[in-house]
ROZA-717894 format. One record per residue (C-alpha): x, y, z. Coordinates in Angstrom, 2 decimals. Each point is the difference from the previous one (the first is absolute). Layout:
BEGIN
        X        Y        Z
        X        Y        Z
...
END
This chain:
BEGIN
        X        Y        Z
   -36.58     0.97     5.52
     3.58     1.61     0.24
     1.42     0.39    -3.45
     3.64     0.60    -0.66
    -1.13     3.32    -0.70
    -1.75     0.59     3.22
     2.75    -1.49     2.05
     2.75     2.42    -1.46
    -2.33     2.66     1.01
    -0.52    -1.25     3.50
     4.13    -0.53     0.32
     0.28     3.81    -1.11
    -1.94     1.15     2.91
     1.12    -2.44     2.33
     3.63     1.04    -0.71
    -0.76     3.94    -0.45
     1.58     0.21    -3.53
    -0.78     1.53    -3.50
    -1.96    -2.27    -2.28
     3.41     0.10    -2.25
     2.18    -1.35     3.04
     2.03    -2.56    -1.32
    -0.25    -2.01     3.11
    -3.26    -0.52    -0.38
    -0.66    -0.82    -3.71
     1.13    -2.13    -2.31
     3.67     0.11    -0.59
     1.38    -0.70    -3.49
     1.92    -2.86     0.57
     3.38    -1.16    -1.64
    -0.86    -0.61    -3.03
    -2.21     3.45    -0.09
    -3.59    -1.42    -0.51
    -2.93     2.08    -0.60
    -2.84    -0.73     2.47
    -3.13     0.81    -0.38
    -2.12    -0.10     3.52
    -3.73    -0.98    -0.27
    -2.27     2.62     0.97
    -2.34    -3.10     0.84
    -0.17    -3.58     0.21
    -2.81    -2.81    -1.25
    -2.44    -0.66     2.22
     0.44    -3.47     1.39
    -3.27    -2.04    -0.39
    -1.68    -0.82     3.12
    -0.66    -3.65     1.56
    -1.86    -1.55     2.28
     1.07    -2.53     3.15
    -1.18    -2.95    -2.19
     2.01     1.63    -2.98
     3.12     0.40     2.56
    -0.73    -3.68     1.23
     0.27    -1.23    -3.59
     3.39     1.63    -0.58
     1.57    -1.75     3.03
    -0.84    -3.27    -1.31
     1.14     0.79    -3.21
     3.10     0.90     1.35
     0.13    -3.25     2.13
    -0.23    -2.03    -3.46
     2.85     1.58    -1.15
     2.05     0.00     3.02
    -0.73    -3.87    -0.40
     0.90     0.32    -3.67
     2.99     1.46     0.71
     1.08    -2.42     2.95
    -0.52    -3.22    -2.57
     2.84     1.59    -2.08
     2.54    -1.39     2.18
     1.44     3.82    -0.20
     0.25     1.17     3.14
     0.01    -1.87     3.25
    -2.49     1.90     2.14
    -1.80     3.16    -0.10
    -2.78     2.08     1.64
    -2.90     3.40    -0.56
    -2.03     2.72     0.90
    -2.94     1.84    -1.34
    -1.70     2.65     0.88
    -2.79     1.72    -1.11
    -2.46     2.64     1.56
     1.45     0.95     2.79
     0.31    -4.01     1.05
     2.53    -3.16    -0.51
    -2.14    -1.95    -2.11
     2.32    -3.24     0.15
     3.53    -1.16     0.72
     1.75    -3.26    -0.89
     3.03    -2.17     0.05
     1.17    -2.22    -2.25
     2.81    -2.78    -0.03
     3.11    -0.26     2.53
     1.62     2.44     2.13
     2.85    -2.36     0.14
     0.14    -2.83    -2.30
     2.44    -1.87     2.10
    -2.41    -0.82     2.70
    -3.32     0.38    -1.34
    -0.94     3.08     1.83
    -2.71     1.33    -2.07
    -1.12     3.89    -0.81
    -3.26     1.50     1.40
    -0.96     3.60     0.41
     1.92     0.11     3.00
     3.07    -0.58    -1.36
     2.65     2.70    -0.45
     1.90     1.00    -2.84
     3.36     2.32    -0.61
    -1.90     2.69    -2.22
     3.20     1.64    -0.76
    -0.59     3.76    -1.82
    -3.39    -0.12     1.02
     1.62     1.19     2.75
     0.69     3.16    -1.43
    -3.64     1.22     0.15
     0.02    -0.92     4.14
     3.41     2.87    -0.03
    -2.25     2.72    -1.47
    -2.63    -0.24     2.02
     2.14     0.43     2.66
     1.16     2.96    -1.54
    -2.95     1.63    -0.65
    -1.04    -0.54     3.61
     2.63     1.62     1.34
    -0.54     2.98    -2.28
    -3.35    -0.07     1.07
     1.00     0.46     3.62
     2.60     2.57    -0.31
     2.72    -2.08     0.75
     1.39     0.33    -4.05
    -0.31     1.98    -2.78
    -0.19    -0.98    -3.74
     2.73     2.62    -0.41
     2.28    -1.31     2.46
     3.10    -0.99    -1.53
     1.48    -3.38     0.64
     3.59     1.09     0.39
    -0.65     2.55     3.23
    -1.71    -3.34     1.46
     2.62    -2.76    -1.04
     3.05     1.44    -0.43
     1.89    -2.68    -1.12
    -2.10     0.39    -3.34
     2.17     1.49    -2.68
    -0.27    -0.45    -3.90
     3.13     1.34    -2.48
    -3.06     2.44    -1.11
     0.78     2.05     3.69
    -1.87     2.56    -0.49
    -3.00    -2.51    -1.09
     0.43    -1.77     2.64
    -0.34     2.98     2.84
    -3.58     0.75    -2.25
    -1.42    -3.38    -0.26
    -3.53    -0.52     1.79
    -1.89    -2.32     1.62
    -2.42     0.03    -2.35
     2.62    -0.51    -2.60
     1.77    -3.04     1.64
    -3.78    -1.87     0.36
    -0.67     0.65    -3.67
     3.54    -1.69    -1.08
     1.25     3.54    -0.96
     3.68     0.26     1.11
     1.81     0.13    -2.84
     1.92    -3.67     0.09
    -0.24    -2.26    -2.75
    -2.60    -2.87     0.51
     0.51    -2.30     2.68
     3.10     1.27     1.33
     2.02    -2.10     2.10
    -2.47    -2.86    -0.25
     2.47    -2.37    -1.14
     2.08     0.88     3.12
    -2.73    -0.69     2.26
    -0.67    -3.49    -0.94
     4.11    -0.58     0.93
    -0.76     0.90     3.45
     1.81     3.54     0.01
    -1.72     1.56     3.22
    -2.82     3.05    -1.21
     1.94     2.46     1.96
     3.47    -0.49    -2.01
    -2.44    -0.10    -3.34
    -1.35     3.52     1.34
     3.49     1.45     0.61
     0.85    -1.62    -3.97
    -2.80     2.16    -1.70
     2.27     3.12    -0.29
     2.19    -2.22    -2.13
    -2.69    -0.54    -2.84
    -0.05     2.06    -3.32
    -3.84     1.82     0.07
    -2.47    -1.43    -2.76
    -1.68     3.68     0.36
    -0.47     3.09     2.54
    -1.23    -0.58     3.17
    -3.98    -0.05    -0.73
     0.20    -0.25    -3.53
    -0.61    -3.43    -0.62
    -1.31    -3.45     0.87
     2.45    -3.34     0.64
    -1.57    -2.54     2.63
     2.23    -0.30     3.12
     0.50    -2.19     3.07
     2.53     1.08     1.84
    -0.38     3.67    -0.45
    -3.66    -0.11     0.75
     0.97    -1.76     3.46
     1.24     3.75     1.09
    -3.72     0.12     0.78
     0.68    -2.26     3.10
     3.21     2.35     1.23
    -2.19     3.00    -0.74
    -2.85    -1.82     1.99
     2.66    -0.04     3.04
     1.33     3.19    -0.29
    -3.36     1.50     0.44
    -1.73    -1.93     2.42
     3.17    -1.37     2.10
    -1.64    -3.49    -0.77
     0.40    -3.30    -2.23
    -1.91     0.47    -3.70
    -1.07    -3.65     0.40
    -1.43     0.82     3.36
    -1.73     3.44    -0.98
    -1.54    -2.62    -2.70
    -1.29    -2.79     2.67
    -2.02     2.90     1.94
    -1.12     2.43    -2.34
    -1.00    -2.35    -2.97
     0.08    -4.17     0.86
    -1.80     0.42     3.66
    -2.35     2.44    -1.04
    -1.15    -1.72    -3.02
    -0.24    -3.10     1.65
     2.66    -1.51    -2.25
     0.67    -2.70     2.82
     3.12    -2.02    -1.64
     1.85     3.05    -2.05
     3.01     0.09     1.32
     3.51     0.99    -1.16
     3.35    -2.25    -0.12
     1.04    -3.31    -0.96
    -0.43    -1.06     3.58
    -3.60     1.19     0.42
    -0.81    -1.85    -2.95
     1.31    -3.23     1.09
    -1.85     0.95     3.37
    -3.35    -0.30    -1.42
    -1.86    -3.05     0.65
    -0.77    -0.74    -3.93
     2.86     1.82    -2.15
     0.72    -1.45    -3.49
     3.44    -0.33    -0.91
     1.56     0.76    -3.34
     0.77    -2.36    -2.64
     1.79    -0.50    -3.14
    -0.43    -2.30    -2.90
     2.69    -2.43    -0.29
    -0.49    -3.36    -2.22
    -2.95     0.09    -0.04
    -0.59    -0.02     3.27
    -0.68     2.75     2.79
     2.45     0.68     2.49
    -0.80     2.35     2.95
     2.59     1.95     1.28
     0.98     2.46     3.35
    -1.30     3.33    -1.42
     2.84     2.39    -0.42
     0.90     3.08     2.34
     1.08     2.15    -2.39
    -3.05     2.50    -1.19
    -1.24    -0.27     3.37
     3.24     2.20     0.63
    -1.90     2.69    -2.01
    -3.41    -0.25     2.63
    -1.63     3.23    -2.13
     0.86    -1.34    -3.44
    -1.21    -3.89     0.80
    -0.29    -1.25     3.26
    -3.68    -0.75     0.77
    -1.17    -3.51     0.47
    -3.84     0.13    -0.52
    -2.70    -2.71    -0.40
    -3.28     0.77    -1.88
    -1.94     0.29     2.80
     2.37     3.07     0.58
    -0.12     1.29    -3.42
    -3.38    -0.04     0.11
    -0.16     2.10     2.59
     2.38     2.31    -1.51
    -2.01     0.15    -3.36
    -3.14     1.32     1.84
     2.34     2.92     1.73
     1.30     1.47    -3.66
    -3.64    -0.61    -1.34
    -0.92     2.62     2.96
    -1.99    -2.37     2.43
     2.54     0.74     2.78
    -0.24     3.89    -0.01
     1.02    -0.22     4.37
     3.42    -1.35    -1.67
     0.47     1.87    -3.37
    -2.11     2.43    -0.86
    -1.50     0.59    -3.79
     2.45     3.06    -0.05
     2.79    -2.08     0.21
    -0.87    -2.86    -2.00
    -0.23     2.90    -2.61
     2.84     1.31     0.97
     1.97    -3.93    -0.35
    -1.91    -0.63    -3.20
     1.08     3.56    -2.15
     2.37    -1.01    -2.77
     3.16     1.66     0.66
     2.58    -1.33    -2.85
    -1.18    -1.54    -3.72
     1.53    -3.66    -0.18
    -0.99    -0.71    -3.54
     1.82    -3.61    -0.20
    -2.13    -1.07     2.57
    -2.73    -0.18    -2.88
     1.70    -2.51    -1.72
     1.65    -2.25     2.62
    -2.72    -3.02    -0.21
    -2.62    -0.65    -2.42
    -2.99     0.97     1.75
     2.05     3.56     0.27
     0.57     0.23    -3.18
    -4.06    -0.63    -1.03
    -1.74     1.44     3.20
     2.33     2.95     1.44
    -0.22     3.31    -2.27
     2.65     2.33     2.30
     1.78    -1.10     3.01
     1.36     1.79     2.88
     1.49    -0.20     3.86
    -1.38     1.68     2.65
     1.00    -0.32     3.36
     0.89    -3.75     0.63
    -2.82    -0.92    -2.62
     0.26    -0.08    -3.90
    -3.30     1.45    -1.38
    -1.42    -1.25    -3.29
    -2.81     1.14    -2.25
    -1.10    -3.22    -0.61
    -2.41     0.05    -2.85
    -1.46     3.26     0.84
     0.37    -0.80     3.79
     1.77     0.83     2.96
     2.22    -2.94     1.18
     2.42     0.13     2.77
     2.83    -2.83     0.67
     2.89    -1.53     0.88
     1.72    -3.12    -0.53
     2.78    -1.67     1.58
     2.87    -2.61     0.21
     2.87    -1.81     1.55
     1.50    -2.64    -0.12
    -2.61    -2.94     0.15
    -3.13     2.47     0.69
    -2.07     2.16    -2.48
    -3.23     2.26     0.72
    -2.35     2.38    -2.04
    -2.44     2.29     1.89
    -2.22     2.66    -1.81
    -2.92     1.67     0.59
    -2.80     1.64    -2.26
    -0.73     3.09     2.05
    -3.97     1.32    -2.23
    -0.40    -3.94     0.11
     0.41    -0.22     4.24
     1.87    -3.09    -1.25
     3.24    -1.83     0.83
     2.08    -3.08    -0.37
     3.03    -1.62     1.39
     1.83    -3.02    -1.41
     2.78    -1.57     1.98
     2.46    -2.91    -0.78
     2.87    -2.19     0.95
     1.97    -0.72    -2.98
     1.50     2.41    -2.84
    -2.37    -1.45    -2.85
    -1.91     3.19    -1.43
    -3.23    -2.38    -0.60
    -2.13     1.86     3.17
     0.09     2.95    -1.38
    -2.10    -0.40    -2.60
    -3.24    -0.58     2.31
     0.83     3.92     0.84
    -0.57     1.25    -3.77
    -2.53    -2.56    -0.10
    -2.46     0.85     2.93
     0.67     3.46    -0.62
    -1.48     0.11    -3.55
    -2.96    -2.03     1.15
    -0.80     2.66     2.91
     0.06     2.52    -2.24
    -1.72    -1.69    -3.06
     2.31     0.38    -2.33
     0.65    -2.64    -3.05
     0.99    -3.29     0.77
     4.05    -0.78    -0.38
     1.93    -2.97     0.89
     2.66     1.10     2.55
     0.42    -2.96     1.45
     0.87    -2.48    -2.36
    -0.75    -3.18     1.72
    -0.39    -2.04    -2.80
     3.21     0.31    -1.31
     1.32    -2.30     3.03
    -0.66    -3.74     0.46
    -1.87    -0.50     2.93
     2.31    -1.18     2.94
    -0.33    -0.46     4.22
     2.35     2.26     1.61
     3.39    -0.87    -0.33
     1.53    -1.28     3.40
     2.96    -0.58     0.92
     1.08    -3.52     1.72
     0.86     0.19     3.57
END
């Protein structure tokens, strides 16, 4: 079982640094947290195929719970367990305009999910030689400049994966969703005041994580989304991952967003504009593909990414201390909370946890594996309602035997079909 402990360790050697490299350990973050790193984690209990079978159906009941809420208009998951996909669903409509219903085939926007698929990358091309951790990002993209210029000639790759560059949170996000082209957002980020030193301190980023992709270029002469397609969605066998609005709509079963209005769902045309920022958000997934991509970062695809690099991916790099207290099962469940590279890692009541979530407009995701559990689940879901996400805390507690909680919350909703909208 890798422990946060034991995947610092294996980041140290990989990278060739002192155990007290601040690249490699936990950052204090803004607000100067202490963090404390387990020397070990609780042993997940194990469980047998019939035990594994039993948790898919109980997750199917839910699923069905959740769909009679009237909350969301379609939705599909994954789990796996043991090296295996134990069971994938859909639920509800793709698009409730004409009927077109989910199944596991269906593909979803997963949003910052995405961000996991950019560090893999990265750590693949550092395994081949063609970058270095230590590059900096400015000597690759020079159009990169912060009002912090000498920060900005020192900031490193490892930094810019681990949301490390100094801006204040979400910089420029606002901007993106009014259409301003990424590249004239890029050339804007020398015009921000610094929330810290470069590498100091954690605040979650879009567009300045999307210098990943131009770094991408720079170093291989070719297109980040296509380095992604051959070294990670082909391999895997991740048949309908794609990236781009137009992919998307290119599947045979996509689901489109919607929105609530009047009690009534409307699909909509999903929007362009974070699939400007390909490294940030742009991956369109269904949970046939997510399943696929659970088993690689549980270490069942070593020909793809090896167990040094999923150690590597996994190592905390930066506390994030609000992230313990950003949804209820956070607040009870998660005891310190960090990002890695692409991930956020969570001791989850004594446990190693690794996830992400994600959202845009009309489209929300969660994705996390338990790592000493060989354990994972992804929830995906066309509408902005937050009511999926509580099979994730849910399933999660009852794989690792914890005490019983109600994330979920059905009951406080009246039972309802799907809302549709007249044609």
């Amino acid at each position: 079982m890798h422990t946060f402990f034991t995947r610092i360790v294996a980041a140290v050697l990989i990278l060739g640094l002192g155990p007290f490299a601040p690249s490699v350990g936990w950052a204090a973050d803004s607000a100067n947290a202490a963090v404390v790193v387990p020397a070990s984690a609780a042993l997940a209990p194990p469980i047998s195929a019939a035990q594994e079978t039993l948790l898919a159906a109980e997750m199917d009941r839910l699923a069905r719970g959740v769909m009679r809420t009237g909350q969301v208009p379609g939705m599909a998951w994954v789990m796996v367990s043991n090296g295996k996909v134990i069971d994938a669903r859909g639920y509800g409509f793709a698009d409730v305009r004409t009927g077109t219903k989910v199944s596991r085939e269906t593909v979803f926007r997963v949003a910052s999910l995405s961000k996991a698929f950019a560090s893999a990358l990265s750590s693949l091309l550092v395994d081949q030689g063609v970058l270095e951790w230590s590059d900096r990002v400015q000597d690759m993209v020079p159009a990169f400049l912060l009002k912090d210029q000498d920060g900005a000639g020192r900031l490193r790759i490892d930094e810019l994966l681990s949301h490390r560059v100094g801006l204040p949170h979400n910089t420029y996000d606002r901007q993106l969703e009014s259409e301003e082209p990424y590249p004239m957002l890029v050339e804007k980020l020398g015009d921000i005041a610094p929330l810290c030193s470069v590498g100091d301190c954690y605040a979650y980023q879009n567009v300045a994580f999307s210098l990943i992709g131009d770094v991408v270029f720079a170093a291989t002469g070719d297109f980040f989304t296509h380095q992604v397609e051959k070294r990670l969605f082909h391999p895997l066998g991740m048949h309908t991952a794609t990236y781009g609005r137009e992919a998307l709509m290119g599947n045979r079963s996509f689901a489109l967003p919607h929105v609530g209005r009047a009690g009534q769902w409307r699909s909509l045309v999903p929007k362009e504009t974070y699939y400007r920022v390909p490294p940030a958000a742009g991956v369109n997934a269904s949970v046939n593909d997510l399943g696929e991509w659970l088993l690689a970062q549980l270490g069942h695809r070593p020909d793809v990414l090896s167990p040094e690099l999923l150690a590597l991916m996994h190592a905390p790099q930066v506390a994030t201390p609000a992230e313990m207290s950003s949804s209820p099962w956070r607040r009870s469940r998660v005891r310190t909370a960090a990002y890695a590279l692409g991930w956020r890692v969570f001791d989850y009541s004594g446990h190693d946890m690794v996830f992400h979530a994600g959202a845009v407009q009309g489209y929300r995701a969660m994705l996390g594996l338990l790592p000493g559990a060989d354990f994972g689940i992804a929830v995906v879901w066309n509408g902005e309602g937050g009511v999926p996400g509580g099979l994730y805390p849910t399933m999660m507690d009852q794989r690792l035997g914890l005490p019983a909680h109600d994330w979920l919350q059905l009951s406080k909703f009246k039972p309802r079909p799907p809302r549709k909208k007249a044609p």
